[in-house]
N, C-alpha and C positions, 0 to 999 in steps of 0.2 A: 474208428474212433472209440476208446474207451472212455465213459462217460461217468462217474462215481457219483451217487448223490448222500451225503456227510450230514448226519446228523449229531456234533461234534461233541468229544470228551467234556464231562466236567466232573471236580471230586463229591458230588450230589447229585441223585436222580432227577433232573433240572427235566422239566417236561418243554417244548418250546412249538411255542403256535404264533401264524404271524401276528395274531391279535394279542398275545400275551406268553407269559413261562413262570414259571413254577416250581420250586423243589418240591414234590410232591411224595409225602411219606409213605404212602403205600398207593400208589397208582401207578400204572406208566401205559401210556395211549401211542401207538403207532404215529409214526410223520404224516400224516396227511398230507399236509403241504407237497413235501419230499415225492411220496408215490404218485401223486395225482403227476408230478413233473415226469414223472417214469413211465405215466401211459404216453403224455405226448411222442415220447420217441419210438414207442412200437413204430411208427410209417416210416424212422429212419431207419434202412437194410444196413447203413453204413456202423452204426453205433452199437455197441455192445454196452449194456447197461448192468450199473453195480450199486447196491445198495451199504453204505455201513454206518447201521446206529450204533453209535462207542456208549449211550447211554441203556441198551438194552442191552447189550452184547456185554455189558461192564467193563471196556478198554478205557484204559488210558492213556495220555497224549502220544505217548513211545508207541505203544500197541496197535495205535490209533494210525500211527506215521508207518508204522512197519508194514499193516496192512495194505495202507495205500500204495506204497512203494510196490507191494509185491503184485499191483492190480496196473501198473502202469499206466496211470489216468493221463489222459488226454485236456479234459477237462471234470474239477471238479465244484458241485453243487451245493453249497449249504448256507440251512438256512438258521440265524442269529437268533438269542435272545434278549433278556431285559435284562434282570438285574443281574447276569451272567456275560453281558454286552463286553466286557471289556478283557475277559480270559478268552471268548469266543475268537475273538480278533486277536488275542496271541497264539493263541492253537492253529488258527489261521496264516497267521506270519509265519510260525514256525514250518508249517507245512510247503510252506511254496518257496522256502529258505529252504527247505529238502530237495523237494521237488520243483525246480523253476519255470522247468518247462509248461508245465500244467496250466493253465487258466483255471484260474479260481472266479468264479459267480457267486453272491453274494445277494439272498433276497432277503425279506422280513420289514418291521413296519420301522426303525430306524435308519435301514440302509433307504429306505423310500423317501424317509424327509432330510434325511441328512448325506446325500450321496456324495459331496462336493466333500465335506468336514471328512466321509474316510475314506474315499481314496485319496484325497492329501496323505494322511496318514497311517494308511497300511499299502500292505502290495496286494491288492484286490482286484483285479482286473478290470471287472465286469461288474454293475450291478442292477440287476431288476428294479422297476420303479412299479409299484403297486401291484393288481392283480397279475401273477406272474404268465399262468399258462401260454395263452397265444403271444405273449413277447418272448418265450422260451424258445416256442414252437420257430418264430420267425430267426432268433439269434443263433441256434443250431445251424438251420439250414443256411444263414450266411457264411456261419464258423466253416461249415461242412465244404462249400464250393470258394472260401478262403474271398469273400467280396465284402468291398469296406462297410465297415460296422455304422458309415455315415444314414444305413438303409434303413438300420430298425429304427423302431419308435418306442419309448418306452423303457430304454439304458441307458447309463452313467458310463464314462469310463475314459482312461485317460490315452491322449495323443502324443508322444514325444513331449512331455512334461505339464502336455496340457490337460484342462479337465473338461471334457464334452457331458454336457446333461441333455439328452433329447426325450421331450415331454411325449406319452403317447394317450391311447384312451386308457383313461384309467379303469374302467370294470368291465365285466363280460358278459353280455346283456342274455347271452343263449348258454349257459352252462351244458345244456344237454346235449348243446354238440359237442363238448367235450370229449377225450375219451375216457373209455374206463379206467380209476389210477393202477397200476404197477405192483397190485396186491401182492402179484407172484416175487416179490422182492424182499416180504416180512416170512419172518417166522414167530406165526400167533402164539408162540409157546411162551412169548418172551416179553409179552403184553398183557396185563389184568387189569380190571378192576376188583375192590376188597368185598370178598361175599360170593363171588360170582364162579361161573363153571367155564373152565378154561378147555380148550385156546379159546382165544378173547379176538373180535376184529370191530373194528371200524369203520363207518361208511359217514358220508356228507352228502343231503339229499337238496342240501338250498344254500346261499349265501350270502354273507350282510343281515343287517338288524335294522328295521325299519324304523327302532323306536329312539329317543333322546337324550337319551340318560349322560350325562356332561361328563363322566367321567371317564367311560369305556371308550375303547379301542376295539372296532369290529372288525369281523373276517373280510376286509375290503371295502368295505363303506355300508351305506346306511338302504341301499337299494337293494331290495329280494330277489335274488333269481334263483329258479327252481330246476331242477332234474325232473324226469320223467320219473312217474312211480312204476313203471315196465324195468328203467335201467335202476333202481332200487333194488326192486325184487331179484333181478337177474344178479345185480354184485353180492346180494346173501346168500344167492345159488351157488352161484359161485366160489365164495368162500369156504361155504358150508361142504361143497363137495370136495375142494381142491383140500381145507386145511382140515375140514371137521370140525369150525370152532362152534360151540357151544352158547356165546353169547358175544353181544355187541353193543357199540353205545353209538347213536345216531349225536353227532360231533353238530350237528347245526348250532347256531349260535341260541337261537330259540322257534324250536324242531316242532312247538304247538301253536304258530301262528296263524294259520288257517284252518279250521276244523274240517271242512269238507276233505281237506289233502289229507289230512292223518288217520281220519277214518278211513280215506280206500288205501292207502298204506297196510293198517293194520285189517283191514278185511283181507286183503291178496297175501299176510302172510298168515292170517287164521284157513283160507279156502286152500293154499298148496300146503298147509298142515308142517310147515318150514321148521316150527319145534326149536325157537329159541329164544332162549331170554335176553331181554336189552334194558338199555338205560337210554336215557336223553336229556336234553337240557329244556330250560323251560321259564316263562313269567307267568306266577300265576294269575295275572289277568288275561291270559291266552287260553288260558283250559279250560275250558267248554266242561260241563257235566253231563255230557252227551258223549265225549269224547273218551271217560276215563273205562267206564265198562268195555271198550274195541281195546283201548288200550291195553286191559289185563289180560283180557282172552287172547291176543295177540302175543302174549308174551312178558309188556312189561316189567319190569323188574323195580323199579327206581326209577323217581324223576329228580333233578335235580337244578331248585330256584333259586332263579337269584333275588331274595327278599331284598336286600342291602341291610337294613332296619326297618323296626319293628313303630317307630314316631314317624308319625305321617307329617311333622314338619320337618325333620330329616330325609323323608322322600321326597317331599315338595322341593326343597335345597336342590336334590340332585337329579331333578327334574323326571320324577318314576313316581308320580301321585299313585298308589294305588287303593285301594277298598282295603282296609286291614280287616274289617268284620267279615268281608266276602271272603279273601284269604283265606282265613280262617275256617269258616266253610266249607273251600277250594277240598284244604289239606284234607280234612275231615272226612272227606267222602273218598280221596286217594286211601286212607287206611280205611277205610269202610271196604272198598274192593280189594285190599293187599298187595298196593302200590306202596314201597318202603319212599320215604322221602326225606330229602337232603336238602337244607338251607344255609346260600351263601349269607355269611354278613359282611358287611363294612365299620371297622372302626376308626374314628379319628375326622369324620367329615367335616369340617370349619363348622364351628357353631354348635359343634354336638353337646349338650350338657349331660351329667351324671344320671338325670330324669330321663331323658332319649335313650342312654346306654341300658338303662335298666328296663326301658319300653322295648328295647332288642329282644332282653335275654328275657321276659317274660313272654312277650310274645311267640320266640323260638320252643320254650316248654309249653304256652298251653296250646299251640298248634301241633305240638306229641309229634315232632321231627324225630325219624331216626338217626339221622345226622346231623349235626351242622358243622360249617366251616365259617371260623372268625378270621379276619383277614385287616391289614389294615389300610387305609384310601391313599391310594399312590396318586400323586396327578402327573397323567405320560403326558409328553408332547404328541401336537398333533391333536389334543382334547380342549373341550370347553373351561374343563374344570382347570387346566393346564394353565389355559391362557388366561385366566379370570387371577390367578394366586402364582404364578410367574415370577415379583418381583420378592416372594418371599419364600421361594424354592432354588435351592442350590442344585443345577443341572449343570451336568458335560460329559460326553461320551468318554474322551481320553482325560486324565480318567473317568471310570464312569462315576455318574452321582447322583443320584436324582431323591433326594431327600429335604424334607422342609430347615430354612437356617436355624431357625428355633430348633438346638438340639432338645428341650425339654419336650417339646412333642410326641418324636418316634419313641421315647421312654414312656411318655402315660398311656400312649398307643399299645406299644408293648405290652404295660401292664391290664390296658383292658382287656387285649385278644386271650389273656390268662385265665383273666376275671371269668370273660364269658365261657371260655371252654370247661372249668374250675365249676361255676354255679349251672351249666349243662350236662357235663357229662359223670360230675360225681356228686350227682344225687341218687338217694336211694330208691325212689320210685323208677330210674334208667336203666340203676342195677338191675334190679330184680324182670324189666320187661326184659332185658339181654342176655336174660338167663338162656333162653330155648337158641339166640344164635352162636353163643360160648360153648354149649353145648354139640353145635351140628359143626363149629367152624374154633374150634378150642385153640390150634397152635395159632392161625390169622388173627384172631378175639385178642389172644394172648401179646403177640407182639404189635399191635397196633397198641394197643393199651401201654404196651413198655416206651413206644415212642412218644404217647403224648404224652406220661409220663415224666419222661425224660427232658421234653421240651418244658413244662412247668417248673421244671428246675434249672432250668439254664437263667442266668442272670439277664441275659436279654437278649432276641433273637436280631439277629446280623440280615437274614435275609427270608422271603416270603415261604411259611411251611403249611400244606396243606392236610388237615388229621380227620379220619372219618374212626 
């Protein structure tokens, strides 16, 4: 059984996680999701497994199709995004319009609440309902010995015009029995982040986010399960010898939630002297200042917070009270060790006034972020924030929509995410600190600069762009 897992065309480097996606102007992160699905099948002898991301490989839908074709899938894997949802699922149709034979599977955090709405409406076969792995695991081996799919738990999918939802556990309480994901399936050449020494890989050491923030969408829900830090160390072994990458970004949703675990993390890659630099994501009410000293000596490179805002009555709103004075502090002592750091924001949160916006961007410069990313507050289904402002959000997959009815909205939105990049990134005290990395990193300096650029002149952005 040839097994293809489809990480699918789009005309923008569209990143896609099941919590979220992204056109992302200079980043592109390996499928996690995707590979992790590719370790499960090593224990099948019967399966020959195939990888093809069309967004790192740069194919498109033709390219995308011809490959397939010429790999003779059996079954193919992929998985969805957001505001990409809706060419996803025509790249999709057209595929199994090609290829009919093939079973198309179908995971991510819309096919999970909305399973019934698309297979009505596409020819989908199959679709994962939440944490995908061991429902993979089990739907394989029924596909494989050809037994009614009435046995798993945990898919969608239609009978002779009908549509079966069978509910199963939704999370996985033991990740670490997992296997290791299907690394041997990327080629790290084809993945960076901006600044960093390539090949670039990825690892996922926990999942889920413990905390409540109403607006997010987590790796599988709100319960932490952890990996061994032995099978950590071993997948950077791993990597580092199989591909030689260079650096890495630990993908957890927020990778500093328990200080004891991150310090033996970064002791076991400071004692086998592993010799690479990472990133990670992060709240800075998780970071220990006990933590950040193991963290540099271990490699770090960049942390990456998700501030939202800088008005502690727009964190209060979105339920992320945090210390802004502590913060503040937090960053302070990361650029004390030569930790580079990167702050997400949110604009556009109900209730936000011109005072809060500007308690952002003041906030983002005196914390002396090397980066930040302005972004504007979507509310997904499936969220707090979602279901609170519902009756004045315009949603539907087919077509897709998920934008506020008040169109004057996503336009003062628009104009702030300008404002803030506009009053960050072209001040002159910015210039002059980024002198020494224009210098070491002059053509990357250079075309990232021409893409925000470029975006500050577009009359109004259509869809979500991330700019460091």
């Amino acid at each position: 059984m040839n097994v293809v897992f489809l990480n699918p065309p789009h005309d923008t480097r569209i990143q896609r996680r099941f919590m979220c996606s992204y056109n992302a102007a200079n980043i592109l992160l390996p499928p996690q999701e995707l590979i992790a699905l590719g370790g499960v099948l090593r224990s099948f002898d019967k399966c020959k497994t195939f990888l093809i991301d069309s967004i790192a490989s740069q194919l498109n839908t033709r390219a995308t199709i011809d490959k397939l074709v010429s790999l003779k899938p059996d079954i193919i894997v992929a998985i969805h995004g957001f505001e990409c949802f809706e060419e996803d699922m025509n790249v999709l149709e057209e595929i199994k319009q090609t290829i009919p034979q093939s079973t198309v599977i179908l995971f991510g955090h819309y096919a999970s609440i909305f399973p019934e709405e698309i297979l009505k409406k596409t020819s989908i076969d199959i679709i994962i309902l939440g944490e995908p792995d061991n429902i993979f695991e089990s739907l394989i081996a029924t596909l494989l010995e050809n037994k009614d799919l009435a046995g798993v738990s945990g898919i969608a999918y239609k009978v002779q015009g009908n549509i079966v939802v069978q509910k199963g556990d939704e999370r996985i309480t033991h990740p670490e029995l997992l296997p290791m994901p299907a690394y041997e399936l990327l080629n790290p050449e084809e993945y960076f982040e901006p600044f960093l020494k390539p090949p670039f890989g990825l690892i996922q050491s926990a999942r889920g986010c413990p905390y409540s923030c109403n607006y997010c969408v987590r790796s599988f829900g709100k319960r932490l399960t952890y990996r061994t830090t032995d099978q950590i160390i071993d997948e950077i072994l791993f990597m580092k010898e199989k591909f030689g990458i260079r650096s890495l970004r630990f993908i957890d949703d927020t990778f500093t939630v328990h200080t004891k675990r991150v310090i033996e993390i970064c002791q076991k890659l400071i004692d086998l002297k592993i010799g690479i630099e990472w990133t990670c994501l992060s709240r800075i009410d998780t970071l220990r200042e006990e933590m950040i000293p193991w963290m540099k000596k271990a490699g770090c490179k960049r942390i990456y917070f998700g501030v939202e805002s800088g008005s502690a009555k727009v964190l209060h709103y979105l339920n992320k009270d945090t210390d802004l004075g502590q913060a503040i502090t937090t960053l302070h002592t990361c650029k004390k060790y030569g930790i580079e750091t990167l702050g997400f924001f949110l604009v556009g949160t109900p209730g936000e006034e011109q005072e809060d916006f500007n308690a952002s961007v003041n906030f983002a410069i005196q914390a002396d972020f090397d980066y930040i990313i302005a972004g504007e507050l979507i509310p997904y289904p499936g969220t707090e924030l979602y279901e609170k402002f519902k009756e004045q959000v315009d949603f539907s997959l087919f077509p897709y929509k998920n934008e506020w009815k008040d169109p004057s909205i996503k336009v003062k939105n628009g104009e702030k995410e300008k404002e803030f990049y506009r009053r960050f990134y072209y001040r002159k005290k910015y210039i002059v600190k980024s002198a020494q990395k224009m210098i070491e990193h002059p053509w990357e300096y250079l075309d990232n600069f021409r893409k925000l650029s470029s975006f500050m002149m577009t009359s109004q952005k259509s869809k979500r762009q991330d700019y460091i």
